[in-house]
PDB file of N, CA, C and O in Angstrom:
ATOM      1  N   UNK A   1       4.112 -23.888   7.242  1.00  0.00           N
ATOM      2  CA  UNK A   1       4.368 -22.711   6.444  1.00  0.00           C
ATOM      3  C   UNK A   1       3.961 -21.476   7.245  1.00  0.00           C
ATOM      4  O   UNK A   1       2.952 -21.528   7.948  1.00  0.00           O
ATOM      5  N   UNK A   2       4.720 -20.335   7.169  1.00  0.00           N
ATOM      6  CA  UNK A   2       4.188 -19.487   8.053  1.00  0.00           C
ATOM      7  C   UNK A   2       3.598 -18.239   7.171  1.00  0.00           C
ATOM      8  O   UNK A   2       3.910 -17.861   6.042  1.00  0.00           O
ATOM      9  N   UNK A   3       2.456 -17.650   8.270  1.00  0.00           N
ATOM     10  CA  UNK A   3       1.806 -16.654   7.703  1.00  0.00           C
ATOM     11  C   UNK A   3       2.079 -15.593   7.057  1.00  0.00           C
ATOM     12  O   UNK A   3       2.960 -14.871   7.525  1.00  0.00           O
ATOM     13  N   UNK A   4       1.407 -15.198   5.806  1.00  0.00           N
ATOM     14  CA  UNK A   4       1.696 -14.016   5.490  1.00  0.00           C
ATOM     15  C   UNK A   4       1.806 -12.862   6.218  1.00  0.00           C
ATOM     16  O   UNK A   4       0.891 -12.711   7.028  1.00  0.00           O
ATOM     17  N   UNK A   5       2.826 -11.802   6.179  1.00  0.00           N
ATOM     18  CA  UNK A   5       2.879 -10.944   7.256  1.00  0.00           C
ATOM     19  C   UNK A   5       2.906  -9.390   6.664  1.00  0.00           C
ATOM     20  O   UNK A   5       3.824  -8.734   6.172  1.00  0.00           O
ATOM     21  N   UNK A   6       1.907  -9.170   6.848  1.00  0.00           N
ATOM     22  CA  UNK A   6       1.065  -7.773   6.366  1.00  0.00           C
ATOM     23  C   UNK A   6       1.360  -6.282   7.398  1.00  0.00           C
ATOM     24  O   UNK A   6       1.208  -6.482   8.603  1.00  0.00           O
ATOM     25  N   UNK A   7       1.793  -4.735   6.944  1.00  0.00           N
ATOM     26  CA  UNK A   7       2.242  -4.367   7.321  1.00  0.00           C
ATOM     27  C   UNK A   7       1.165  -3.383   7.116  1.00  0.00           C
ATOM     28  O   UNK A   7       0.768  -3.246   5.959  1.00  0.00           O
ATOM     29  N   UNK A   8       0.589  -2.626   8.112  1.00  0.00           N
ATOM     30  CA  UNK A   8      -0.926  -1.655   7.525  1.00  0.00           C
ATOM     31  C   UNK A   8      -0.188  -0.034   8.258  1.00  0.00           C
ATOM     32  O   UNK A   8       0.067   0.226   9.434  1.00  0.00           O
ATOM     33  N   UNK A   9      -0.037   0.694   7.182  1.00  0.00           N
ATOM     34  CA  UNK A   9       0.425   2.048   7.836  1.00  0.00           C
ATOM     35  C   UNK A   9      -0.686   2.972   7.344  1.00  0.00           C
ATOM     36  O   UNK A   9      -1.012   3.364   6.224  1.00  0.00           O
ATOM     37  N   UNK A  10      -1.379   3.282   9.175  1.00  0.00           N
ATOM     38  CA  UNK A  10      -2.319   4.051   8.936  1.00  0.00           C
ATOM     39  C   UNK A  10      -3.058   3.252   9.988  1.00  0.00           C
ATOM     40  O   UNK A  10      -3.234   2.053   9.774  1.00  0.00           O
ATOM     41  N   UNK A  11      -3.571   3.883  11.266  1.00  0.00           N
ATOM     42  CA  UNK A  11      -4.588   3.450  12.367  1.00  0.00           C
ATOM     43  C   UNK A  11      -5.769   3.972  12.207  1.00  0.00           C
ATOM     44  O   UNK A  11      -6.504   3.901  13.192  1.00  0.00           O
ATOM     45  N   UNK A  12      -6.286   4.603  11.036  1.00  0.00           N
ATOM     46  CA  UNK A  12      -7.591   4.728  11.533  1.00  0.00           C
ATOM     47  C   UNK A  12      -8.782   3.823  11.156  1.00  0.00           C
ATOM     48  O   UNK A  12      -8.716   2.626  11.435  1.00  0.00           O
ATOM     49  N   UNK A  13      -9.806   4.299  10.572  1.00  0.00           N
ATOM     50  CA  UNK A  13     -10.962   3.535  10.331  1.00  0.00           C
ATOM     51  C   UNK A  13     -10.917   2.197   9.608  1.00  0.00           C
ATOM     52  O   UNK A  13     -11.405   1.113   9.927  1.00  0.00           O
ATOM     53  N   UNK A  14      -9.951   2.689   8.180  1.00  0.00           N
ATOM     54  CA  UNK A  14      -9.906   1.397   7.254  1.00  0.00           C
ATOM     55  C   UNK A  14      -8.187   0.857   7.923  1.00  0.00           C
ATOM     56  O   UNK A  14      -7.790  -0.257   7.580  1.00  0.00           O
ATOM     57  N   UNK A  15      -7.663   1.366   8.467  1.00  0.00           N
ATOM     58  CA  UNK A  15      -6.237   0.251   8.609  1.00  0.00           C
ATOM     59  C   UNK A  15      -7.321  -0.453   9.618  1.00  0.00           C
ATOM     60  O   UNK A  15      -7.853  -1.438   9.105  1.00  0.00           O
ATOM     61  N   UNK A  16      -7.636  -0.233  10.578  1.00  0.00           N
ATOM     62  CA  UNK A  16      -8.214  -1.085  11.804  1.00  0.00           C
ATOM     63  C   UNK A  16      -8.897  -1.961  11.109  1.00  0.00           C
ATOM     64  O   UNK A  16      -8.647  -3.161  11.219  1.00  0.00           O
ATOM     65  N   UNK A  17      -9.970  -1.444  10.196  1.00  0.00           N
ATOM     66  CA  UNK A  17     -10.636  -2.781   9.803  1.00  0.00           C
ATOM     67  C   UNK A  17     -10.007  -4.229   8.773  1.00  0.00           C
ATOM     68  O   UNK A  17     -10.133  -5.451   8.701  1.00  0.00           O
ATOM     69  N   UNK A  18      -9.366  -3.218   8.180  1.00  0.00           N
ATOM     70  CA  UNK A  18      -8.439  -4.261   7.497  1.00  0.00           C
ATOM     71  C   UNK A  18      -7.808  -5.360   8.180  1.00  0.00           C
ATOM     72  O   UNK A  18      -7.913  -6.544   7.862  1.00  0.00           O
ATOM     73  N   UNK A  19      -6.952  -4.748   9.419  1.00  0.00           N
ATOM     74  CA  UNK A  19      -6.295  -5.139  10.113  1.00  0.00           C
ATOM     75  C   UNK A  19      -7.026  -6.487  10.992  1.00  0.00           C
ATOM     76  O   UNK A  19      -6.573  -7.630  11.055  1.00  0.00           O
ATOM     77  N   UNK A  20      -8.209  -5.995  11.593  1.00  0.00           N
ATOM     78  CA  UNK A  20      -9.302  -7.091  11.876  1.00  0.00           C
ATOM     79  C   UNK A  20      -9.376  -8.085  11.113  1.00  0.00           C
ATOM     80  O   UNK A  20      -9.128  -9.198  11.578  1.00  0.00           O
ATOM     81  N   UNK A  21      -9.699  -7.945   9.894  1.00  0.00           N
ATOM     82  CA  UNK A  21     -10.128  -9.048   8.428  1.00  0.00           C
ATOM     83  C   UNK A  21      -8.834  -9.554   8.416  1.00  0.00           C
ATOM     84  O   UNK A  21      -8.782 -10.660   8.954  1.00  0.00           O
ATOM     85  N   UNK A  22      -7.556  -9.061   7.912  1.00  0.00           N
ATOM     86  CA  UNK A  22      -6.577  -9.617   7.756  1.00  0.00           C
ATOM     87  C   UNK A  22      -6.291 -11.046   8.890  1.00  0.00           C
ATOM     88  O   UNK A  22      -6.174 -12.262   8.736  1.00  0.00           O
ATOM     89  N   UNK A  23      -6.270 -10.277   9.835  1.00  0.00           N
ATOM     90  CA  UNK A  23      -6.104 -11.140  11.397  1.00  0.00           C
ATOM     91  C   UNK A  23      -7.388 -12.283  11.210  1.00  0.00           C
ATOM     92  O   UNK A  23      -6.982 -13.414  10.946  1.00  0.00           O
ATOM     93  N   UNK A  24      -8.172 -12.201  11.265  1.00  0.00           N
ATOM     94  CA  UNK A  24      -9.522 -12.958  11.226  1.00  0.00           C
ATOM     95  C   UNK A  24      -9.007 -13.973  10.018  1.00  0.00           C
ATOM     96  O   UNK A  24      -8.998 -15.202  10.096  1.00  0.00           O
ATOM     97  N   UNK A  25      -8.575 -13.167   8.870  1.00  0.00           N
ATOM     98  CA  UNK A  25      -8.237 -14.573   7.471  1.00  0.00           C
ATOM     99  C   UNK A  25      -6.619 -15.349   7.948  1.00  0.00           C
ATOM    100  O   UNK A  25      -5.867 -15.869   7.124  1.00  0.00           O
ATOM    101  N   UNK A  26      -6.375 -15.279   9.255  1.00  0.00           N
ATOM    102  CA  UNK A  26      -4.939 -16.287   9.380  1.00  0.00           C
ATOM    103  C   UNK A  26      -3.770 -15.301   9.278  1.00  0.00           C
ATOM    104  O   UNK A  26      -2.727 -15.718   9.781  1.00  0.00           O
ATOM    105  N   UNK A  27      -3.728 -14.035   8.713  1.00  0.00           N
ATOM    106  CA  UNK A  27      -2.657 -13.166   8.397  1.00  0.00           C
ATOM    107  C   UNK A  27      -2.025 -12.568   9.463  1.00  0.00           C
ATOM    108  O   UNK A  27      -2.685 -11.996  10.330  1.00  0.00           O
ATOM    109  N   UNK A  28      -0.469 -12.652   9.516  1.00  0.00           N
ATOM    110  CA  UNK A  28       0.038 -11.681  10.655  1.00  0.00           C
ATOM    111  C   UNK A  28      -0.027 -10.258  10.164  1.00  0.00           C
ATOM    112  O   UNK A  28       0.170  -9.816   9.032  1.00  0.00           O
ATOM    113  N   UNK A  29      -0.363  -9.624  11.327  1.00  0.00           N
ATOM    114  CA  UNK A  29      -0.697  -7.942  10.875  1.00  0.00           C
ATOM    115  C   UNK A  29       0.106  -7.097  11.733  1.00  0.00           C
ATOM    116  O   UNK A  29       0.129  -7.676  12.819  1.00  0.00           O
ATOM    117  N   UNK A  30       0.836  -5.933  11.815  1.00  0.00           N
ATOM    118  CA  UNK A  30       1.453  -5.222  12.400  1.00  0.00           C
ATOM    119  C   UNK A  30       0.697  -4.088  11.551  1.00  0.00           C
ATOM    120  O   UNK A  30       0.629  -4.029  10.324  1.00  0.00           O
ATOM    121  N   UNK A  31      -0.042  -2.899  12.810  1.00  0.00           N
ATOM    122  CA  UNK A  31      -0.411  -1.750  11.947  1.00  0.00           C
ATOM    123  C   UNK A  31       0.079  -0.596  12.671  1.00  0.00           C
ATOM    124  O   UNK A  31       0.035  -0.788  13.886  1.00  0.00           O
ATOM    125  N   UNK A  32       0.494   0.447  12.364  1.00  0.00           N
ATOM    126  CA  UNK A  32       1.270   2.019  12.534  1.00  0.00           C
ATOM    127  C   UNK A  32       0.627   3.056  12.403  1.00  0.00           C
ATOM    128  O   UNK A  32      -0.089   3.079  11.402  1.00  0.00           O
ATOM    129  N   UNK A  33       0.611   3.834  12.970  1.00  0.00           N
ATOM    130  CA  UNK A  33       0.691   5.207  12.993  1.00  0.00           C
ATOM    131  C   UNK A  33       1.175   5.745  11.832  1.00  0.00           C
ATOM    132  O   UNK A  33       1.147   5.086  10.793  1.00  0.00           O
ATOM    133  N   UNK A  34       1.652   6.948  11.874  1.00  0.00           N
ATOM    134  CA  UNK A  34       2.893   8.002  11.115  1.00  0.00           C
ATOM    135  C   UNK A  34       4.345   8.279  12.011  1.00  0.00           C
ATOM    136  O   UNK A  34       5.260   8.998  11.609  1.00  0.00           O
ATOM    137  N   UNK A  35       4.336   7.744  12.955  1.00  0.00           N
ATOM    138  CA  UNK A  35       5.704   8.339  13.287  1.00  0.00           C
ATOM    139  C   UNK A  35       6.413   7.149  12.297  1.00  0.00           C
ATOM    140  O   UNK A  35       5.977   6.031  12.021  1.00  0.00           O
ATOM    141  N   UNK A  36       7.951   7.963  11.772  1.00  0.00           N
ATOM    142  CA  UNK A  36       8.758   7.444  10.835  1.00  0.00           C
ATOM    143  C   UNK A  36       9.182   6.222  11.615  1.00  0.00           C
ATOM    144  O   UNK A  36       8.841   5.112  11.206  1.00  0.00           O
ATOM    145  N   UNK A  37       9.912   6.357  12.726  1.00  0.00           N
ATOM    146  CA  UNK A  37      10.498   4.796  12.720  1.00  0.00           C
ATOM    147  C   UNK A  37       9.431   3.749  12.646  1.00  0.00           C
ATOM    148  O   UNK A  37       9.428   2.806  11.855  1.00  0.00           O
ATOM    149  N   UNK A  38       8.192   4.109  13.884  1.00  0.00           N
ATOM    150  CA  UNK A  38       7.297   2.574  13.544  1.00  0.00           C
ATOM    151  C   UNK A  38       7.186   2.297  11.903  1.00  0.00           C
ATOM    152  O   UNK A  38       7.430   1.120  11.639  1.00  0.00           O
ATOM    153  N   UNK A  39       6.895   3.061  10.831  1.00  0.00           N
ATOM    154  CA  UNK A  39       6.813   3.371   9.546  1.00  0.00           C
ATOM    155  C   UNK A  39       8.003   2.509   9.001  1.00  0.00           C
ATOM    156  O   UNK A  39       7.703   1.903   7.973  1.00  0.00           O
ATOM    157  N   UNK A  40       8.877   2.375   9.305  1.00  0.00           N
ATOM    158  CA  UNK A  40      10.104   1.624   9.045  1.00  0.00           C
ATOM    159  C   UNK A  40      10.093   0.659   9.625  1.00  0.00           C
ATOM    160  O   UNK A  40       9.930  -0.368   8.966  1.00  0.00           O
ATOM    161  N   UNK A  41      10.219   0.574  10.739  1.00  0.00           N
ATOM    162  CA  UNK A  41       9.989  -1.163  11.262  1.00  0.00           C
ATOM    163  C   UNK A  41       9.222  -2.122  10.608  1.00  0.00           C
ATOM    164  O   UNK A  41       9.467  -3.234  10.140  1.00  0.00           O
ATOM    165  N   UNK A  42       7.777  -1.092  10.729  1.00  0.00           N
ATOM    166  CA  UNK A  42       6.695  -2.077  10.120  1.00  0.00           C
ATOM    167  C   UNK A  42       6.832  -2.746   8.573  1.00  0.00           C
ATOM    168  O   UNK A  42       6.658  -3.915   8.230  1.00  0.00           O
ATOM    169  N   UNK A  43       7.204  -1.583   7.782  1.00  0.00           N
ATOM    170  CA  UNK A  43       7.364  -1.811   6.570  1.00  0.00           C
ATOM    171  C   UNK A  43       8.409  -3.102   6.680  1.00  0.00           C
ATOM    172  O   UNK A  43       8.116  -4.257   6.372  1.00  0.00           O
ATOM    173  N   UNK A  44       9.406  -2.749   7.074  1.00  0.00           N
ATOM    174  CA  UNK A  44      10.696  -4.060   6.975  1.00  0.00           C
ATOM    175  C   UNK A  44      10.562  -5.117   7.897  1.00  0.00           C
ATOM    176  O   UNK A  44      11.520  -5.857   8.123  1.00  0.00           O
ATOM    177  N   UNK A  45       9.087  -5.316   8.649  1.00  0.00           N
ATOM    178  CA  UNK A  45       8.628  -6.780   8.615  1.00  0.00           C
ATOM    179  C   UNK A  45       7.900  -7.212   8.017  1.00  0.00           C
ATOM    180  O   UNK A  45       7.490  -8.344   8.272  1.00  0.00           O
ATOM    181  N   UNK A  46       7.373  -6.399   6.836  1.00  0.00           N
ATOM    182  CA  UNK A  46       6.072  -7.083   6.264  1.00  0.00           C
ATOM    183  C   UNK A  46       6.278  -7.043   4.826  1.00  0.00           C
ATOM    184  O   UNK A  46       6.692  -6.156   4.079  1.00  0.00           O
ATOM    185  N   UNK A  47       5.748  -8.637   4.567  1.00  0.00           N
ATOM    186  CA  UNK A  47       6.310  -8.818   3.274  1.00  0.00           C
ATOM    187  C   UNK A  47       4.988  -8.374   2.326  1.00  0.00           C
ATOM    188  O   UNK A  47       4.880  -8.920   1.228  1.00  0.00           O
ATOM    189  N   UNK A  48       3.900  -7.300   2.786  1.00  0.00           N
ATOM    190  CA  UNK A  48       3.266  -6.650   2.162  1.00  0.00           C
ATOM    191  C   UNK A  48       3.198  -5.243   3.057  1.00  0.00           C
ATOM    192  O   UNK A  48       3.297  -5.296   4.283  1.00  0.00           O
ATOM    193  N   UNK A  49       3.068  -4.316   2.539  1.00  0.00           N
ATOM    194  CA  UNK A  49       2.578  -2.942   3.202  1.00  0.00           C
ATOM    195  C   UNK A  49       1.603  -2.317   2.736  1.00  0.00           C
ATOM    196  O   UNK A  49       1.638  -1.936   1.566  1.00  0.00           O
ATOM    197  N   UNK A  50       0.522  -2.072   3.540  1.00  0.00           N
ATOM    198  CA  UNK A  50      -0.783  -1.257   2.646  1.00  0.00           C
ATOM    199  C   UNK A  50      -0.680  -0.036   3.468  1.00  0.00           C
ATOM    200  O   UNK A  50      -0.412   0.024   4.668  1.00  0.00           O
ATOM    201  N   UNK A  51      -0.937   0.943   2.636  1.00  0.00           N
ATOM    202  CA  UNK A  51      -1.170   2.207   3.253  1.00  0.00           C
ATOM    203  C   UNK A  51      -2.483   2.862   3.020  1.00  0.00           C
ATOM    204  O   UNK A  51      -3.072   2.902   1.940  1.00  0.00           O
ATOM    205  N   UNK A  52      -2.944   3.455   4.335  1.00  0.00           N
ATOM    206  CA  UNK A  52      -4.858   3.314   4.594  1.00  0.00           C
ATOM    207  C   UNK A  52      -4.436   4.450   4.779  1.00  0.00           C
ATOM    208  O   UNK A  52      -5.055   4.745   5.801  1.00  0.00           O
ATOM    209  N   UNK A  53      -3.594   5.643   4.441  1.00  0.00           N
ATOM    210  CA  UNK A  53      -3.654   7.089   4.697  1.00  0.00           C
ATOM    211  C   UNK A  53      -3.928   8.004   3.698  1.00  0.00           C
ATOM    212  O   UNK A  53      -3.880   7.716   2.502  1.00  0.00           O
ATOM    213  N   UNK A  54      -4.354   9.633   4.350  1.00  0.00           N
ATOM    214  CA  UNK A  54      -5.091  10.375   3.879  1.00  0.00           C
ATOM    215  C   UNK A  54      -3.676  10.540   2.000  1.00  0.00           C
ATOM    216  O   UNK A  54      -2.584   9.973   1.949  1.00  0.00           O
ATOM    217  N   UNK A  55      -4.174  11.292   1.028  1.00  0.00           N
ATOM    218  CA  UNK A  55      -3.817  11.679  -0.099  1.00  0.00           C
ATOM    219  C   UNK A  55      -2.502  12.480   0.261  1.00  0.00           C
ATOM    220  O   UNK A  55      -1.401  12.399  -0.284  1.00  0.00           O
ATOM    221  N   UNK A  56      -2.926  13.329   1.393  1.00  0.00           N
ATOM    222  CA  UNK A  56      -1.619  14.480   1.472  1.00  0.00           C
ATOM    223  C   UNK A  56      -0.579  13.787   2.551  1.00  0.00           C
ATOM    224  O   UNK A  56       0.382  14.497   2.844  1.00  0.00           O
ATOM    225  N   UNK A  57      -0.626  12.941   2.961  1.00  0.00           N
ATOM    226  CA  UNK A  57      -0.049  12.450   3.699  1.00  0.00           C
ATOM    227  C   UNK A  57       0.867  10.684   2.549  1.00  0.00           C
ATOM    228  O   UNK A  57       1.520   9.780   3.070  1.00  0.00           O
ATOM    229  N   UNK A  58       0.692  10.755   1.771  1.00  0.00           N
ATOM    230  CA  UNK A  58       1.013   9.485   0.972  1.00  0.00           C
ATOM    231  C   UNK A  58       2.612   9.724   0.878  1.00  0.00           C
ATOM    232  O   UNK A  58       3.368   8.783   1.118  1.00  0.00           O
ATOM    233  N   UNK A  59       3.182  11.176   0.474  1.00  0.00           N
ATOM    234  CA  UNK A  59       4.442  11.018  -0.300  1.00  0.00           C
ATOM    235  C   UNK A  59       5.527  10.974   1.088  1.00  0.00           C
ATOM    236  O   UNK A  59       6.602  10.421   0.854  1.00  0.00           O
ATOM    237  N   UNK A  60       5.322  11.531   2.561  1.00  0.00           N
ATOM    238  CA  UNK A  60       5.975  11.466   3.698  1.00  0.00           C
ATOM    239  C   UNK A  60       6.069  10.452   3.877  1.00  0.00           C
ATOM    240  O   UNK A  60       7.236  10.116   4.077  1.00  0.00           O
ATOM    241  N   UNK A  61       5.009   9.298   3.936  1.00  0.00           N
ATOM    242  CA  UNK A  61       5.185   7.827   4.130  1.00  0.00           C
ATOM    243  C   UNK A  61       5.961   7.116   3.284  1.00  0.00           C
ATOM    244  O   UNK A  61       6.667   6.187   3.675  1.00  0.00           O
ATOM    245  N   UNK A  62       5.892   7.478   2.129  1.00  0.00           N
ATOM    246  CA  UNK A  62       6.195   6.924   0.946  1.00  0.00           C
ATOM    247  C   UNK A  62       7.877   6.706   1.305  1.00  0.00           C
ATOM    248  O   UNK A  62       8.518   5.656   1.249  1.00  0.00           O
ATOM    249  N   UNK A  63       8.445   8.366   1.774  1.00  0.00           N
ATOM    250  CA  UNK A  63       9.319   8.217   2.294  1.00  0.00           C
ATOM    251  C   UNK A  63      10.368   7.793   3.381  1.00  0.00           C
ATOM    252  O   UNK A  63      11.585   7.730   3.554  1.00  0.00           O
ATOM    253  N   UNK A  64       8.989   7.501   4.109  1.00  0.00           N
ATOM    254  CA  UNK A  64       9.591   7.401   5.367  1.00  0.00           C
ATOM    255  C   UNK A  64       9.641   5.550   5.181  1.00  0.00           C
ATOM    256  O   UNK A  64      10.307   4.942   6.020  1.00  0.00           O
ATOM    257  N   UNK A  65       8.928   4.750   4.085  1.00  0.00           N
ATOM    258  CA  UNK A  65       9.485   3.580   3.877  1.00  0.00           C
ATOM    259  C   UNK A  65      10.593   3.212   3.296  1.00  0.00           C
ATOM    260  O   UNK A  65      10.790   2.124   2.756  1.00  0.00           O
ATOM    261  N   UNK A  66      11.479   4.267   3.408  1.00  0.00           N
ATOM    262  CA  UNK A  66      13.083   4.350   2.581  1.00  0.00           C
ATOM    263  C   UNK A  66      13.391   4.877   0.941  1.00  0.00           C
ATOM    264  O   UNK A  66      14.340   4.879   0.157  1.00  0.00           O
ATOM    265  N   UNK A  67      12.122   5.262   0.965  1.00  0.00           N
ATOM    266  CA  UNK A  67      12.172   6.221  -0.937  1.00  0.00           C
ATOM    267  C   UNK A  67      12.769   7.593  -0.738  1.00  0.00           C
ATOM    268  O   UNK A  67      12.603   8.480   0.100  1.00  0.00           O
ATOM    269  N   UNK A  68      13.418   7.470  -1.657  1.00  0.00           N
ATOM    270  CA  UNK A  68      14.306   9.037  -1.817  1.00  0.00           C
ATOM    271  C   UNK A  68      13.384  10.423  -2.295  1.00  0.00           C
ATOM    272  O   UNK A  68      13.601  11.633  -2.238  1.00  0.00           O
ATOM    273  N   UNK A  69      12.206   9.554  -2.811  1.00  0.00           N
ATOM    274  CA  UNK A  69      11.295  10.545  -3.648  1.00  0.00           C
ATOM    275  C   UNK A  69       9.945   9.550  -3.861  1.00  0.00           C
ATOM    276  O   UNK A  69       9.941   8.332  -4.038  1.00  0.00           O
ATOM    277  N   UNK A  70       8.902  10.398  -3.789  1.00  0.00           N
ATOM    278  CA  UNK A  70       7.792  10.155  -4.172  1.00  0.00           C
ATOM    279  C   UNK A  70       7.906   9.331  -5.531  1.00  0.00           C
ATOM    280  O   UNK A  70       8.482   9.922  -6.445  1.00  0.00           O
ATOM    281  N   UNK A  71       7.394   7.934  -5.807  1.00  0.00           N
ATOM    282  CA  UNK A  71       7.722   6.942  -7.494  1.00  0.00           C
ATOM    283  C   UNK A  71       8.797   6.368  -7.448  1.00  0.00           C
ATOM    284  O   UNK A  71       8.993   5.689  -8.456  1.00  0.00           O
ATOM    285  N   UNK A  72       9.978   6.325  -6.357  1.00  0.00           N
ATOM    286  CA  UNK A  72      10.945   6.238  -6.347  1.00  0.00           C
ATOM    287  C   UNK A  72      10.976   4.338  -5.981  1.00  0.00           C
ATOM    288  O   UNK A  72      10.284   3.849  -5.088  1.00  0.00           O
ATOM    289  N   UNK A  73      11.844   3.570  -6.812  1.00  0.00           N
ATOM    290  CA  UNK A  73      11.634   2.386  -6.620  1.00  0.00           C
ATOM    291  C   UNK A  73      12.653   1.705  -5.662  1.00  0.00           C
ATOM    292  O   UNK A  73      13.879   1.592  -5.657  1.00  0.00           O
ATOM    293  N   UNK A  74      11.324   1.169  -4.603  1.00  0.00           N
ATOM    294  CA  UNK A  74      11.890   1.300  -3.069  1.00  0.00           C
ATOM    295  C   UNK A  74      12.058  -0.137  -2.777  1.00  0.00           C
ATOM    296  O   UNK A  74      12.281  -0.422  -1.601  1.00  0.00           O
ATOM    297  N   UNK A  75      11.960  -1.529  -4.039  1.00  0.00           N
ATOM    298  CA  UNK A  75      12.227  -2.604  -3.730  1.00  0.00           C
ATOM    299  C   UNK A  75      11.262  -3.899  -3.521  1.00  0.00           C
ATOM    300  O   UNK A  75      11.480  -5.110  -3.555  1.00  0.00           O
ATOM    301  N   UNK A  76       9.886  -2.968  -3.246  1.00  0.00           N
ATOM    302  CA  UNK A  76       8.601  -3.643  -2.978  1.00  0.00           C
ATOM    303  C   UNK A  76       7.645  -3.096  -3.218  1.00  0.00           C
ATOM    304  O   UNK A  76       7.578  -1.867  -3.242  1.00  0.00           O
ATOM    305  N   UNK A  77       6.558  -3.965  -3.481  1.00  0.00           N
ATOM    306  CA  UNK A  77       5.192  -3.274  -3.878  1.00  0.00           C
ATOM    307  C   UNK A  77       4.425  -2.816  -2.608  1.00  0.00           C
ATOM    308  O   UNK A  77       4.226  -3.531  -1.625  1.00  0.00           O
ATOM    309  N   UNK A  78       3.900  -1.137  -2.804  1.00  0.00           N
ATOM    310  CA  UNK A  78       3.114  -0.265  -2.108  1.00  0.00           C
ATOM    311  C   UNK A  78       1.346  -0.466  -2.614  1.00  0.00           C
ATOM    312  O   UNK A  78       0.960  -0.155  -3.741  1.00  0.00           O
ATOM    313  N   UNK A  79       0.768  -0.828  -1.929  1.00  0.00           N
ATOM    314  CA  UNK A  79      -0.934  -0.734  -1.980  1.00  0.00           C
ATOM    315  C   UNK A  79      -1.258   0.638  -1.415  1.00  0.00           C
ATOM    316  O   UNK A  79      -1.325   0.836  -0.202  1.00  0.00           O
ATOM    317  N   UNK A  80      -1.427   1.442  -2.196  1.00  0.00           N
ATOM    318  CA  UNK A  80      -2.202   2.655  -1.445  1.00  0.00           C
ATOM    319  C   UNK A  80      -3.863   2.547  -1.386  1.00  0.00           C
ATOM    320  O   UNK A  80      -4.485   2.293  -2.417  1.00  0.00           O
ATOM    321  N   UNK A  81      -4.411   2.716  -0.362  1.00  0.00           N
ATOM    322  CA  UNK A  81      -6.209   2.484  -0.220  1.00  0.00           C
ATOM    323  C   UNK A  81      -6.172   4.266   0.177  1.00  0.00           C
ATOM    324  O   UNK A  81      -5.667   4.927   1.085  1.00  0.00           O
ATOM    325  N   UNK A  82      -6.836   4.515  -0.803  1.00  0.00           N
ATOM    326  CA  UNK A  82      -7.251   6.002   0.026  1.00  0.00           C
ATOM    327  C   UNK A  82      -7.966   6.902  -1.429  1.00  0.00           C
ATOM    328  O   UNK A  82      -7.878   6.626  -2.625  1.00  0.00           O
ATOM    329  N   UNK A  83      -8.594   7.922  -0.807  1.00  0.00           N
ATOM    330  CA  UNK A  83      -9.268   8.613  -2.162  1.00  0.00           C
ATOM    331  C   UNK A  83      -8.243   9.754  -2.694  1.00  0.00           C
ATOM    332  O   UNK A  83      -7.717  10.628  -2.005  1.00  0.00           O
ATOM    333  N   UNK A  84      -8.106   9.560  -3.928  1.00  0.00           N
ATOM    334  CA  UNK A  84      -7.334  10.571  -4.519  1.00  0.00           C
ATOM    335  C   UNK A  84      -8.264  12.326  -4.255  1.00  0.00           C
ATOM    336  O   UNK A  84      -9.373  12.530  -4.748  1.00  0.00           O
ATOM    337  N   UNK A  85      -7.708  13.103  -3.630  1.00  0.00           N
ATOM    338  CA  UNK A  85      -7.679  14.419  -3.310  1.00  0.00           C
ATOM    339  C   UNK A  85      -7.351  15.283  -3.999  1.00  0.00           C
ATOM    340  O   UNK A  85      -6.121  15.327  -3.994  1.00  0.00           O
ATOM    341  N   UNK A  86      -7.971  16.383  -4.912  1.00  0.00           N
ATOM    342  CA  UNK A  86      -7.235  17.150  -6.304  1.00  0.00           C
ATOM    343  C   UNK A  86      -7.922  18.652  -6.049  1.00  0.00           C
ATOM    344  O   UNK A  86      -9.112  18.916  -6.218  1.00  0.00           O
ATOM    345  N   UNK A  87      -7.040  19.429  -5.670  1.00  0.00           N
ATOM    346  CA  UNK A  87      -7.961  20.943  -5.395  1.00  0.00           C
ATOM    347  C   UNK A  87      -8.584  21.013  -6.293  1.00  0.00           C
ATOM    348  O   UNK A  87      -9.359  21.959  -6.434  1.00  0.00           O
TER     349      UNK A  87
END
């Protein structure tokens, strides 16, 4: 049976560590940056995507995983990890 294959958009502190743990529990991991295409690739190999990015940065990604709009139902479930930000 082959591994779950986990898609982490967002390199910093918590994608990396995730990304570690994930890898460490048997999981294939592919993790990204923000540029849009890796953002797309990654997403459309991974039959999960977590996103470890900042609040103001959520709805560009959001899009750049093929949503027309921020809520917009893009086919698969989004994990956002990050602290909600509210002036």
């Amino acid at each position: 049976m082959a591994a779950t294959k986990i898609a982490i958009i967002g390199n910093g502190n918590v994608g990396s560590a995730l990304e570690k743990g994930a890898k460490n529990a048997g999981y294939e991991v592919r993790t990204t940056g923000a540029d849009p295409k890796d953002v797309r690739t990654a997403s459309a190999w991974g039959d999960f995507i977590i996103l470890t990015i900042p609040a103001s940065a959520r709805q560009d990604a959001i899009k750049n995983l093929g949503a027309t709009r921020y809520g917009a139902d893009i086919g698969f479930k989004v994990v956002w990890l990050g602290k909600e930000v509210r002036p």
